[in-house]
C-alpha positions in Angstrom: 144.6 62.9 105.5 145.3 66.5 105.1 148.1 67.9 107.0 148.7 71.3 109.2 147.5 74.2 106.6 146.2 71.6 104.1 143.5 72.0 102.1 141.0 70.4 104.6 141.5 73.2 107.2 138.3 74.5 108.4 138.1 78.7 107.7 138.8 80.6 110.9 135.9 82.2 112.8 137.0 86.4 112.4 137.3 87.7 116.0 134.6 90.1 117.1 135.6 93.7 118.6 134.3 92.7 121.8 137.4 89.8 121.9 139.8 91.7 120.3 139.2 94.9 122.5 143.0 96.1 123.6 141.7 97.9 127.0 138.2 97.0 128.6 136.0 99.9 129.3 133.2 98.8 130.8 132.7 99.2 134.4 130.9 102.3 136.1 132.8 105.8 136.0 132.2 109.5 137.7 132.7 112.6 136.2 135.7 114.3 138.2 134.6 117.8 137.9 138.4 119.3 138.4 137.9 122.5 135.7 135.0 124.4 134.2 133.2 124.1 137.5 130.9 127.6 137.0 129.9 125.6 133.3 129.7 122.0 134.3 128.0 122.5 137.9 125.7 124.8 137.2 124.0 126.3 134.3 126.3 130.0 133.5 124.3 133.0 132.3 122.9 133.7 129.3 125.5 134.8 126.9 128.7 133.7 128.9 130.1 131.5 126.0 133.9 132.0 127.8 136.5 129.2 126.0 133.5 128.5 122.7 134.6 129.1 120.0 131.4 129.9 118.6 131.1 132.5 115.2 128.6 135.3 114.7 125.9 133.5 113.7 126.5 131.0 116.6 126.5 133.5 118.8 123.0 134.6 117.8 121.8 131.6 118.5 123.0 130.9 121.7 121.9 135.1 122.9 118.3 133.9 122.0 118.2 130.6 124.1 114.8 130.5 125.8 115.1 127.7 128.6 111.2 128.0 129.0 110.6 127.6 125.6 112.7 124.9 125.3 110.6 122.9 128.0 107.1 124.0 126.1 108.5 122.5 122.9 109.6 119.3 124.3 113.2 120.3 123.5 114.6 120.0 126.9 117.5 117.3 126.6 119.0 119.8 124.4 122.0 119.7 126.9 122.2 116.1 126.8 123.1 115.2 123.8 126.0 113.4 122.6 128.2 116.9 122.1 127.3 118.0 125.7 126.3 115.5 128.2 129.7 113.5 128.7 130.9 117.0 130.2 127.9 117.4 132.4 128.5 116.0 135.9 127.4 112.7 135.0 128.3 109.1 136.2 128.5 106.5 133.2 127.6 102.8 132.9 129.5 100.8 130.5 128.7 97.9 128.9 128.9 95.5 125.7 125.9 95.1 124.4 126.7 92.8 121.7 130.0 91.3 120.6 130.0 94.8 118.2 128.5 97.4 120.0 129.8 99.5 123.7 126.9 100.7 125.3 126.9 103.8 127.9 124.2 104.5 129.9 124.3 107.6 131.8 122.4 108.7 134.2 122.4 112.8 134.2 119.4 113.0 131.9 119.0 109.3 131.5 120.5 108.8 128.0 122.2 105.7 126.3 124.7 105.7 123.7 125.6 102.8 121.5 129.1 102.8 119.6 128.7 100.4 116.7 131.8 98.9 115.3 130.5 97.6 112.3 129.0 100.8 110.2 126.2 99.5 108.3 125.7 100.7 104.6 123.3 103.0 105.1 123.3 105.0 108.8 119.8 105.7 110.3 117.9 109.0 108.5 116.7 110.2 111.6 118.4 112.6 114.1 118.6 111.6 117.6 120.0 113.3 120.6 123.0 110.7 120.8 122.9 110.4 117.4 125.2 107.9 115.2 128.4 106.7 116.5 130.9 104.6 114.5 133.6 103.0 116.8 136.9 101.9 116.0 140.4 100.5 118.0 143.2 102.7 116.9 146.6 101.1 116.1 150.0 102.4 116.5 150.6 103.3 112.9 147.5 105.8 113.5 149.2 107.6 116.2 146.6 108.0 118.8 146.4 106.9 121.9 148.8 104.7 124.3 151.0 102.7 122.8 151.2 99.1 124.6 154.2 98.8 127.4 156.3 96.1 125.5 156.2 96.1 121.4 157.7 93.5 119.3 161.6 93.3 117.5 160.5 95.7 114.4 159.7 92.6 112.6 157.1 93.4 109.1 153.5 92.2 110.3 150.0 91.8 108.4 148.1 94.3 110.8 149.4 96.9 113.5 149.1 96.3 117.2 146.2 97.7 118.1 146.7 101.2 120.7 144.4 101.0 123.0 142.3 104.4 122.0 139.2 103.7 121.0 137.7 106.2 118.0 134.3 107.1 118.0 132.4 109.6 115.1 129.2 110.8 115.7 126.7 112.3 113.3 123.4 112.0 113.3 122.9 114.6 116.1 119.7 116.5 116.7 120.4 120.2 117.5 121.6 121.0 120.8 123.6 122.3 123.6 127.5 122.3 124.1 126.6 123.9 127.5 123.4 124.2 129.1 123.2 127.9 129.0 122.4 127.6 124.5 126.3 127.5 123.1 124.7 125.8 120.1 125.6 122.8 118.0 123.4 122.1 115.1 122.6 118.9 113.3 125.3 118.7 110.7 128.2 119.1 113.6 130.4 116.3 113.6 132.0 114.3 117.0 134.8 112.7 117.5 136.0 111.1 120.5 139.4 109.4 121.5 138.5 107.1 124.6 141.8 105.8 127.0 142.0 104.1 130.0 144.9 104.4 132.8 145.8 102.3 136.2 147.5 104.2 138.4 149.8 103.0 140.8 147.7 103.5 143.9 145.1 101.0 141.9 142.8 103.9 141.0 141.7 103.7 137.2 140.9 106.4 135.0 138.9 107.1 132.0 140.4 109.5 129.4 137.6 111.0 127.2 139.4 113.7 124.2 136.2 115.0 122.0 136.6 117.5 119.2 133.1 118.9 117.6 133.5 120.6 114.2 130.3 122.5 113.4 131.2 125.4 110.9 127.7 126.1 111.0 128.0 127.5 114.7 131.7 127.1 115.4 134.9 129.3 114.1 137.0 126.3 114.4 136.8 122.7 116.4 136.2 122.9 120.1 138.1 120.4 121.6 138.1 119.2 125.3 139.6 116.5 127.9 137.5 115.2 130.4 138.1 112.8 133.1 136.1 109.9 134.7 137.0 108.0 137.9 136.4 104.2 138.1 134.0 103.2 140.8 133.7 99.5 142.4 130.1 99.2 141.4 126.5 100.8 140.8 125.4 102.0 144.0 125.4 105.7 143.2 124.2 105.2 139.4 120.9 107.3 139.6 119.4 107.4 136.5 117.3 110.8 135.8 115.4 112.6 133.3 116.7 115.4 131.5 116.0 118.9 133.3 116.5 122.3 132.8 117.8 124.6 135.2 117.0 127.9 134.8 120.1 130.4 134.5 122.0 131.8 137.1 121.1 135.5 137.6 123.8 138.5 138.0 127.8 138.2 137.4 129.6 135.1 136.9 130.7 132.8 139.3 134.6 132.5 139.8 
């Protein structure tokens, strides 16, 4: 008979990301529109690209948007792809598909996104409005994140803890909207998101989204952003809906 560690030990099973997950994230969440109300609630004016970073050529893009066009070309989920819509006032549905993939449906525009942990060798060709997202648990040697509350005595270990951000990259994208008035993004931009969860001591739980788009096609540098979603006890005001287009808001700005 073998003994403990012997040669007739059967292999361990790897654990899947969906056991190993640090922080669960499913769960419905809302929006908390709390800043950029004039940009999230409504659609701004043409040309007010305030807090873009958008270059000249970006700008000439975005002074030509053409929401009626947009519609006649079947291009109107331009604002709800994966660079714009988690900004939009939106309530999201989060699930596990699969022991490696996160799942978020949301409903402003009725779009899903799937966050793959294991990349395959060759991502999909095509461009889709959510396009390709590669997921990964950050650890404490990476530096992002929250660290967890209690760590061990310094001692050398095979793996780091895992933080409890999750990483997601996106590529893939088709061209679209960072807002819904045209601030551009084109099909080579690049997301990344940093995705954290918080309890508060009332009981109230929080959902931490950080996103940074680099497109030097459209963008003079990175345009980074925080936006926060509030956990909700079920699905009784997910609504699902197609993607619209509302038509700009005509004269000054609204403060």
């Amino acid at each position: 008979a073998q003994g403990r560690g012997g040669l007739g030990a059967a292999p361990q099973t790897p654990s899947s990301p969906k056991n190993t997950a640090p922080v669960d994230l499913t769960g419905y969440w809302e929006a908390a529109i709390t800043e950029d109300w004039r940009f999230r609630m409504v659609t701004p004016p043409k040309g007010d690209f305030a807090g873009v970073p958008l270059n000249a050529e970006g700008l000439k893009a975005g002074n030509a948007w053409d929401p009626q066009k947009d519609i006649e070309a079947g291009e109107q989920c331009r604002a709800f792809g994966a660079a714009g819509i988690m900004r939009l006032p939106v309530r999201l549905h989060v699930t596990q598909q699969d022991d490696d993939t996160l799942k978020i449906e949301i409903d402003n525009g009725n779009q899903v996104r799937l966050l793959r942990f294991n990349k395959p060798a060759q991502p999909p060709a095509q461009h889709e409005w959510q396009g390709f997202s590669v997921a990964e648990w950050e650890t404490v040697a990476q530096g992002q994140g929250l660290a967890p509350a209690a760590g061990g005595r310094g001692g050398v270990q095979s793996s780091p803890p895992l933080s409890g951000s999750l990483k997601v990259v996106t590529t893939k994208m088709r061209p679209g909207y960072l807002r819904r008035n045209g601030a551009p993004y084109s099909g080579n931009a690049v997301l990344t998101e940093f995705f954290d969860r918080t309890t508060e001591p009332n009981g109230d739980s929080w959902l931490i989204l950080t996103s940074l788009v680099d497109d030097p096609q459209y963008l003079q540098q990175p345009f980074m952003l925080t936006t926060h979603y509030k956990r909700e006890p079920d699905g009784s005001k997910f609504n699902p809906r197609p993607c619209e287009v509302t038509m700009p808001v005509v004269g000054k700005n609204i403060r």
